[in-house]
mmCIF file of the N, C-alpha and C atoms, coordinates in Angstrom:
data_MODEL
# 
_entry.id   MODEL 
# 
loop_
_atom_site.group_PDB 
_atom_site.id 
_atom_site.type_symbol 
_atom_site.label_atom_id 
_atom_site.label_alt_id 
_atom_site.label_comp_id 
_atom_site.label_asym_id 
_atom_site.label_entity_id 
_atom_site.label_seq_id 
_atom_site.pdbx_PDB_ins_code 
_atom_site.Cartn_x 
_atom_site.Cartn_y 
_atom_site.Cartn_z 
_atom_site.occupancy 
_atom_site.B_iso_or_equiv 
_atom_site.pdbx_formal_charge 
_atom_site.auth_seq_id 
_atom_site.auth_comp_id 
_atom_site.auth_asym_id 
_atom_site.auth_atom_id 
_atom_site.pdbx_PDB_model_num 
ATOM 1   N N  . UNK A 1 1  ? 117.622 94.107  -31.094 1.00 0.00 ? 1  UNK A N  1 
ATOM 2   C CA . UNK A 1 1  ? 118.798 93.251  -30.935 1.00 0.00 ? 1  UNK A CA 1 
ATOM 3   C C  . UNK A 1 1  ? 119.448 93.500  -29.576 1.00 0.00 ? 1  UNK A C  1 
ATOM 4   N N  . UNK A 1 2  ? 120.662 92.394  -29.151 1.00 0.00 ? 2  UNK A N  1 
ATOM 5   C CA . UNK A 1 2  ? 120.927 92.745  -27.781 1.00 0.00 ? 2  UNK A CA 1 
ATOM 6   C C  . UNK A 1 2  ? 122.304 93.970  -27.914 1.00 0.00 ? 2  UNK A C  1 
ATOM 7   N N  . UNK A 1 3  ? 122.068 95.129  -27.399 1.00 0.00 ? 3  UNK A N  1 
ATOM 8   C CA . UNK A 1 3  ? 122.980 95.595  -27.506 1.00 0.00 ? 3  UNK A CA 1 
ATOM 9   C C  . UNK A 1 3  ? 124.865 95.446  -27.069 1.00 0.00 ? 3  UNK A C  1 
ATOM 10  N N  . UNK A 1 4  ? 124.572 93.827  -26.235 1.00 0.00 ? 4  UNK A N  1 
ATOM 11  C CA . UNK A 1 4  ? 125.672 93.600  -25.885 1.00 0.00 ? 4  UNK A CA 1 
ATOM 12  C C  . UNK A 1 4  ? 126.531 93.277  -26.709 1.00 0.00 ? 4  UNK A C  1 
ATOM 13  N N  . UNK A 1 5  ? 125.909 92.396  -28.479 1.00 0.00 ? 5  UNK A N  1 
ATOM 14  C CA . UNK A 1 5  ? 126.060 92.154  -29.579 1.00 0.00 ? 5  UNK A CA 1 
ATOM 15  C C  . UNK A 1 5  ? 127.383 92.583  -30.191 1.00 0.00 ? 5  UNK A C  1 
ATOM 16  N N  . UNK A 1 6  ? 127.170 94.332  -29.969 1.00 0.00 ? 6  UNK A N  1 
ATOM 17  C CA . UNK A 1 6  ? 128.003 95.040  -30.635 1.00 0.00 ? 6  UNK A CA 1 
ATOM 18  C C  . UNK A 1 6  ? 129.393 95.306  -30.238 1.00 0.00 ? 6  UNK A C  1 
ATOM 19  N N  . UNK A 1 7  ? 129.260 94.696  -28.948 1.00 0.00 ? 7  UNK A N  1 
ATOM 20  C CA . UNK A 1 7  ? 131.246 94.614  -28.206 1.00 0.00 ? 7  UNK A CA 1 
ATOM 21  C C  . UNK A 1 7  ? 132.142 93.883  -29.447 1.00 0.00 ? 7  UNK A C  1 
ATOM 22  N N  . UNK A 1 8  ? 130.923 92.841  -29.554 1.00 0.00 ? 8  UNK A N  1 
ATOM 23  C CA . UNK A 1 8  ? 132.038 91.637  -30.252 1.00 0.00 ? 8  UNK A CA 1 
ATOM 24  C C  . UNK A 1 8  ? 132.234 91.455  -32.234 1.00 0.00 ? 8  UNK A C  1 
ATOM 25  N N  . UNK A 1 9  ? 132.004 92.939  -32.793 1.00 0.00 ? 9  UNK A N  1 
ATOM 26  C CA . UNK A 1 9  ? 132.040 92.628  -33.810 1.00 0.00 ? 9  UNK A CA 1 
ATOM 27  C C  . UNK A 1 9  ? 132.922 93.684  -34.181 1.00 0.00 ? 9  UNK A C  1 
ATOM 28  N N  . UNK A 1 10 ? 134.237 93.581  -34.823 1.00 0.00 ? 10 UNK A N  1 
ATOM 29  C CA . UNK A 1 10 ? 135.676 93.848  -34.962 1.00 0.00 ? 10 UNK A CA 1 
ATOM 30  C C  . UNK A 1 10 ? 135.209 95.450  -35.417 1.00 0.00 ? 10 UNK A C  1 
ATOM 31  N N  . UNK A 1 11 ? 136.386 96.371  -35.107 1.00 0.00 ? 11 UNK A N  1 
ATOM 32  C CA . UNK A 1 11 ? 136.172 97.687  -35.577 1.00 0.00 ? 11 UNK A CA 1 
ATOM 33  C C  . UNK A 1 11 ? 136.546 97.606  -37.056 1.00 0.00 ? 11 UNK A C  1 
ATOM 34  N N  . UNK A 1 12 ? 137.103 97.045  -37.506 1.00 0.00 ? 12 UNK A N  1 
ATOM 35  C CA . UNK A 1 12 ? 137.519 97.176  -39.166 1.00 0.00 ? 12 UNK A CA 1 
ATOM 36  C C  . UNK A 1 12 ? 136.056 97.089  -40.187 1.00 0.00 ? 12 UNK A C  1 
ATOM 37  N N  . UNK A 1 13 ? 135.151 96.332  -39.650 1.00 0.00 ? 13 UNK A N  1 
ATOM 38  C CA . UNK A 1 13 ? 134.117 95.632  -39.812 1.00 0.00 ? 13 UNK A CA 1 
ATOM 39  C C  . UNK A 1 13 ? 132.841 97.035  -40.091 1.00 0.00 ? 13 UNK A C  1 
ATOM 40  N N  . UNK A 1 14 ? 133.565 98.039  -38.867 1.00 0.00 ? 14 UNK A N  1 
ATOM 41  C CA . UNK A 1 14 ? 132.308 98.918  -39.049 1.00 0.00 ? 14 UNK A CA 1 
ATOM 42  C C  . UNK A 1 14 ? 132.556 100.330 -40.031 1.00 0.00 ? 14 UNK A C  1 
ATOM 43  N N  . UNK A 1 15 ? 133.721 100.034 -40.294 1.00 0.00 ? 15 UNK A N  1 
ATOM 44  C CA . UNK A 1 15 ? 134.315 101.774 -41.153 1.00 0.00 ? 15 UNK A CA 1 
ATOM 45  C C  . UNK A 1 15 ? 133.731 100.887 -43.049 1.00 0.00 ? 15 UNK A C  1 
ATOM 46  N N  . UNK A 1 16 ? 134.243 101.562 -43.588 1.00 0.00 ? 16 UNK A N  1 
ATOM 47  C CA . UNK A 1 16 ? 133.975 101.413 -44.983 1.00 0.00 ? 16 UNK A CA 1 
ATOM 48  C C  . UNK A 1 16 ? 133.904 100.211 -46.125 1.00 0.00 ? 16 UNK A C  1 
ATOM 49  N N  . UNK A 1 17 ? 134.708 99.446  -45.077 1.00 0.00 ? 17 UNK A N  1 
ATOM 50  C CA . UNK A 1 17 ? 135.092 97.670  -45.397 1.00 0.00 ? 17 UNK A CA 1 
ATOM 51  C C  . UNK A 1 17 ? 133.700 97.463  -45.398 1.00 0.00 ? 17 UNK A C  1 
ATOM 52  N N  . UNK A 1 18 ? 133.017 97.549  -44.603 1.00 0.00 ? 18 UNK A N  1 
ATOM 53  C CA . UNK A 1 18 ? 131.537 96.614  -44.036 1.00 0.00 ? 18 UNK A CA 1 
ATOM 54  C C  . UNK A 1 18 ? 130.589 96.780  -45.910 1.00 0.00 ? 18 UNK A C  1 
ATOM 55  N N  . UNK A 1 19 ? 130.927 98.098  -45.959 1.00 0.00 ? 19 UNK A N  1 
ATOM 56  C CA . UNK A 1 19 ? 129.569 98.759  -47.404 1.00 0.00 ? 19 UNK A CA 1 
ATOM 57  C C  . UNK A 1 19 ? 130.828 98.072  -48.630 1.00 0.00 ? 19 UNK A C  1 
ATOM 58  N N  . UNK A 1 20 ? 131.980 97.671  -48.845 1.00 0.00 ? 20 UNK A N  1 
ATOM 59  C CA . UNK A 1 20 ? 132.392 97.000  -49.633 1.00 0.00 ? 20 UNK A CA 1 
ATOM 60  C C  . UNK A 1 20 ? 131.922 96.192  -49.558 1.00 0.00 ? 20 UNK A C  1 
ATOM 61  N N  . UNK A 1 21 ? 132.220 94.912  -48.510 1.00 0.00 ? 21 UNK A N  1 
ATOM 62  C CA . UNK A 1 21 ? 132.120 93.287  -48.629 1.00 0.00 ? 21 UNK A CA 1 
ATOM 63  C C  . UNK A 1 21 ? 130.615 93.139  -48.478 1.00 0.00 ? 21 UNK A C  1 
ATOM 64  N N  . UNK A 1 22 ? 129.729 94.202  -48.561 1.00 0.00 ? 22 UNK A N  1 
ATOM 65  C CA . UNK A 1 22 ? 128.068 94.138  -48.677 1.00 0.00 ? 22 UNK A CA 1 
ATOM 66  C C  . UNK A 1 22 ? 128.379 93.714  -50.289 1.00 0.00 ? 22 UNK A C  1 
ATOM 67  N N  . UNK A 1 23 ? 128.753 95.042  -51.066 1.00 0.00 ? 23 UNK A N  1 
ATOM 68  C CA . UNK A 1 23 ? 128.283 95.193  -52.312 1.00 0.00 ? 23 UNK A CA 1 
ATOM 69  C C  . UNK A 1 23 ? 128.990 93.717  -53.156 1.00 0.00 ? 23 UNK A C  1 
ATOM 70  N N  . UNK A 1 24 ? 130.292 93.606  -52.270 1.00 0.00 ? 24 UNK A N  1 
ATOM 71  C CA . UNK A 1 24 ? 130.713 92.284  -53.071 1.00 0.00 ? 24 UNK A CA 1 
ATOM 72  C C  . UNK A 1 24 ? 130.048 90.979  -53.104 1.00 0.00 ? 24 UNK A C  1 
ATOM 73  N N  . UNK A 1 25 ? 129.727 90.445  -51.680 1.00 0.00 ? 25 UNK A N  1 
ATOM 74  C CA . UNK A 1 25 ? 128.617 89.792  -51.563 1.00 0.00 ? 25 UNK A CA 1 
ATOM 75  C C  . UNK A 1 25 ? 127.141 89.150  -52.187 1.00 0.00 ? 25 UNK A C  1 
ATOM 76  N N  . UNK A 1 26 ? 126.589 90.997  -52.317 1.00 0.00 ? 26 UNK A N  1 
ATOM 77  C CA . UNK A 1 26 ? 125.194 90.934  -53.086 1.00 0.00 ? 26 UNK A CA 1 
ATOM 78  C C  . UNK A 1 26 ? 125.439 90.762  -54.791 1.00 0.00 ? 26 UNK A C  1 
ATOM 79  N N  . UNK A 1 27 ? 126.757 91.583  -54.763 1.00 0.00 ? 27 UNK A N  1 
ATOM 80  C CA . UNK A 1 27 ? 126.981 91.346  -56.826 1.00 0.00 ? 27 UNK A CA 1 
ATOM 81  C C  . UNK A 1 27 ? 127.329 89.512  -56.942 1.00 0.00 ? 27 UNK A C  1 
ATOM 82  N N  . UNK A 1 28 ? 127.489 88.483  -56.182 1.00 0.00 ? 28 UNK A N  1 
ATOM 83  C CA . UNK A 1 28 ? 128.363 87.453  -56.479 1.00 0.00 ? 28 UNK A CA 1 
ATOM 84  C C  . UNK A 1 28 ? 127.420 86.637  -56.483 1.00 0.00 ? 28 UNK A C  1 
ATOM 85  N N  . UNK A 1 29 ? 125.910 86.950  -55.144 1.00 0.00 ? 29 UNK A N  1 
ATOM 86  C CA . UNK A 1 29 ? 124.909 86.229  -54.742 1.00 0.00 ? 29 UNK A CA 1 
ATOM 87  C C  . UNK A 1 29 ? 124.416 86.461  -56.195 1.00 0.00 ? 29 UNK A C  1 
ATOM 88  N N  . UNK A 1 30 ? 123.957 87.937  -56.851 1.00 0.00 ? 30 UNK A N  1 
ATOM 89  C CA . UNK A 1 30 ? 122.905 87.910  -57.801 1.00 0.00 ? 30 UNK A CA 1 
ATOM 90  C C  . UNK A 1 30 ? 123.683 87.352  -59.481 1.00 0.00 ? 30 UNK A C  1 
ATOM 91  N N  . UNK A 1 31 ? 124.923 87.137  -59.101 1.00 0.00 ? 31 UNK A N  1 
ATOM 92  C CA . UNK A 1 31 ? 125.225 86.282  -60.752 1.00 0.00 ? 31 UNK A CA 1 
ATOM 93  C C  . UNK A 1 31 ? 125.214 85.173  -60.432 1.00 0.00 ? 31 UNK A C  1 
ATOM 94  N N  . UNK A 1 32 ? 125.137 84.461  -59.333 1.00 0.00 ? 32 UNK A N  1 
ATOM 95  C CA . UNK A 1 32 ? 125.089 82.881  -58.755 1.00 0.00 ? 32 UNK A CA 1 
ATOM 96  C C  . UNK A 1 32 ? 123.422 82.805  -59.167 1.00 0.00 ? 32 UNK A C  1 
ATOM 97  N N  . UNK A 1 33 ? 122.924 83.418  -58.563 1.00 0.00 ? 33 UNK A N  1 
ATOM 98  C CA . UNK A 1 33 ? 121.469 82.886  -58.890 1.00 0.00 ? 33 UNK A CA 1 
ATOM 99  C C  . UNK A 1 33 ? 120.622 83.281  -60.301 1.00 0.00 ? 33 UNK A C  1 
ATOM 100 N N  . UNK A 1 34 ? 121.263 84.472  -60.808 1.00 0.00 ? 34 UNK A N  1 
ATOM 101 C CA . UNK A 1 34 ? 121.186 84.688  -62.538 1.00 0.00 ? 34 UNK A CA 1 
ATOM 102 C C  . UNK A 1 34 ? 121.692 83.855  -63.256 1.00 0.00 ? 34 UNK A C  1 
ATOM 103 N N  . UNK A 1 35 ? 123.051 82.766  -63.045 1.00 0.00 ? 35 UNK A N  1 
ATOM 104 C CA . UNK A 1 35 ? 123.650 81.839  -63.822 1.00 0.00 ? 35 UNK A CA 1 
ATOM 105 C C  . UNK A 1 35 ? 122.684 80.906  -63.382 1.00 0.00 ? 35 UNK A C  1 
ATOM 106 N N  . UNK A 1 36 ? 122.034 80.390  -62.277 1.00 0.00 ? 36 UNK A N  1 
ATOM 107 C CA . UNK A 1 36 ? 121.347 78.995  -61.816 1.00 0.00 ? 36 UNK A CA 1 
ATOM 108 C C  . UNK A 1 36 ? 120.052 79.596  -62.571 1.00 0.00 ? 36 UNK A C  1 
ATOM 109 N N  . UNK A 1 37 ? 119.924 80.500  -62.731 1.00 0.00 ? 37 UNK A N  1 
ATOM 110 C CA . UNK A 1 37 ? 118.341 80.175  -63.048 1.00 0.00 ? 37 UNK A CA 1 
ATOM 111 C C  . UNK A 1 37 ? 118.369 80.167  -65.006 1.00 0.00 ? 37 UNK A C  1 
ATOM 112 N N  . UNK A 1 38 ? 119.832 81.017  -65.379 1.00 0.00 ? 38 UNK A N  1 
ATOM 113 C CA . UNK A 1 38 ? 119.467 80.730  -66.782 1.00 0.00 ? 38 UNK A CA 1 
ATOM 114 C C  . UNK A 1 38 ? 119.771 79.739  -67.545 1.00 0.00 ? 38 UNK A C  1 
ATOM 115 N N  . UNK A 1 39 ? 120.798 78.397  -66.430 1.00 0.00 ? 39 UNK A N  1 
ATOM 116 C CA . UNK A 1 39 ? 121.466 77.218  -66.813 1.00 0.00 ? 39 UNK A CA 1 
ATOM 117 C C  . UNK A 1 39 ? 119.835 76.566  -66.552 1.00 0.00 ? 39 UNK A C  1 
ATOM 118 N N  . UNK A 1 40 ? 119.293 76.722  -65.217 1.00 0.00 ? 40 UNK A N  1 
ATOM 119 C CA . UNK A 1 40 ? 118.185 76.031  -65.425 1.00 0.00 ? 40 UNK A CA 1 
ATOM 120 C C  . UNK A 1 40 ? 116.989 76.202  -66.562 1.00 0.00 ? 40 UNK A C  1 
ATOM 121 N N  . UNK A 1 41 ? 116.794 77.130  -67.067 1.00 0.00 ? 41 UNK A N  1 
ATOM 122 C CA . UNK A 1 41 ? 115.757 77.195  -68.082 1.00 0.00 ? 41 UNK A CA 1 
ATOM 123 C C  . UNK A 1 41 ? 116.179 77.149  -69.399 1.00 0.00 ? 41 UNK A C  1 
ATOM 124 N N  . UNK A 1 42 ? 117.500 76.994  -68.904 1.00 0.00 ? 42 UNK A N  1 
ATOM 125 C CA . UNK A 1 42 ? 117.956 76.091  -70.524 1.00 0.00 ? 42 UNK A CA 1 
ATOM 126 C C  . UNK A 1 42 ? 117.822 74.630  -70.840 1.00 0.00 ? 42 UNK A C  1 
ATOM 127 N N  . UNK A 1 43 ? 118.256 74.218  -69.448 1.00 0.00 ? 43 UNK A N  1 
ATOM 128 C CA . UNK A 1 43 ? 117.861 72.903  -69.278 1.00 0.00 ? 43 UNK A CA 1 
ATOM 129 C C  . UNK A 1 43 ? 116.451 71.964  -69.386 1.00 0.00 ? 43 UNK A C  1 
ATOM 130 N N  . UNK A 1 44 ? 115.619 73.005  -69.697 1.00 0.00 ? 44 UNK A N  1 
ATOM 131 C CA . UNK A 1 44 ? 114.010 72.477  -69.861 1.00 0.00 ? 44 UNK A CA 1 
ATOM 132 C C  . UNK A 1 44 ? 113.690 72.443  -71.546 1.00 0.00 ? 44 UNK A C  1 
ATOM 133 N N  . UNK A 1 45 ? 114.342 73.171  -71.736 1.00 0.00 ? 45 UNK A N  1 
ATOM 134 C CA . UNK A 1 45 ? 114.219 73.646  -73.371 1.00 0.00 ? 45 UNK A CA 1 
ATOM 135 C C  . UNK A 1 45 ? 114.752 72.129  -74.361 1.00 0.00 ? 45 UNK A C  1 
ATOM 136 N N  . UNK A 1 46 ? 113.924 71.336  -75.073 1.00 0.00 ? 46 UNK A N  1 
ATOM 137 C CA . UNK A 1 46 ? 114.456 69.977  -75.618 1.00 0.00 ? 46 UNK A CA 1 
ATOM 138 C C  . UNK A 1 46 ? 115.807 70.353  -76.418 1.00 0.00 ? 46 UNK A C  1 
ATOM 139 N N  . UNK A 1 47 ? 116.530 68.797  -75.922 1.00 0.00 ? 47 UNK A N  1 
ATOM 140 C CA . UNK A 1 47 ? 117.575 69.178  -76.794 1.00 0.00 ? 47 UNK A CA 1 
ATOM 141 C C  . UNK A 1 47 ? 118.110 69.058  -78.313 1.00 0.00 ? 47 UNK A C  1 
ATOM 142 N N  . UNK A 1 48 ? 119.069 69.910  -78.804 1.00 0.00 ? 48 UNK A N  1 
ATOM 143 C CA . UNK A 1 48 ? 118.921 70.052  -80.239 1.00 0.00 ? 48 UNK A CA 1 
ATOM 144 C C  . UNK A 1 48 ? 119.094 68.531  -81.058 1.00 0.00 ? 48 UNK A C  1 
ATOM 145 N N  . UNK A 1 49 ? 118.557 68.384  -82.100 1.00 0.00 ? 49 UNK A N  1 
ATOM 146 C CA . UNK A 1 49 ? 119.540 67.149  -82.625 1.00 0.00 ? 49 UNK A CA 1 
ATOM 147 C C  . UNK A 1 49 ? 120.071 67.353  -83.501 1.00 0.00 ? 49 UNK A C  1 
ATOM 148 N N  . UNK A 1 50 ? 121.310 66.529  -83.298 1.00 0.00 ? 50 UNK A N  1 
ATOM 149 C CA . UNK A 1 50 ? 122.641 66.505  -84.334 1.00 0.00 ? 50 UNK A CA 1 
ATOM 150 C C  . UNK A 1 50 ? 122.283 66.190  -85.644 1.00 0.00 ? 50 UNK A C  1 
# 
């Protein structure tokens, strides 16, 4: 990467905040795509009748 990169990315960004808003991120990505994929394979399944 270019090391000039690193002037411009805020100091708050690099202390302990950064490994929070990772973990918040990755937990929000993997129930977004755990809810899409189990709404979708519900959606294949015929539906009940009344």
């Amino acid at each position: 990467m270019n090391p000039k990169f690193y002037h411009k990315i805020p100091a708050d960004f690099l202390t302990g905040k950064a490994i929070l808003i990772l973990i918040v991120t990755l937990c929000s990505a993997f129930s977004f795509l755990l809810g899409y994929f189990v709404g979708k394979s519900q959606m294949e399944a015929p539906p009940a009748l009344l």
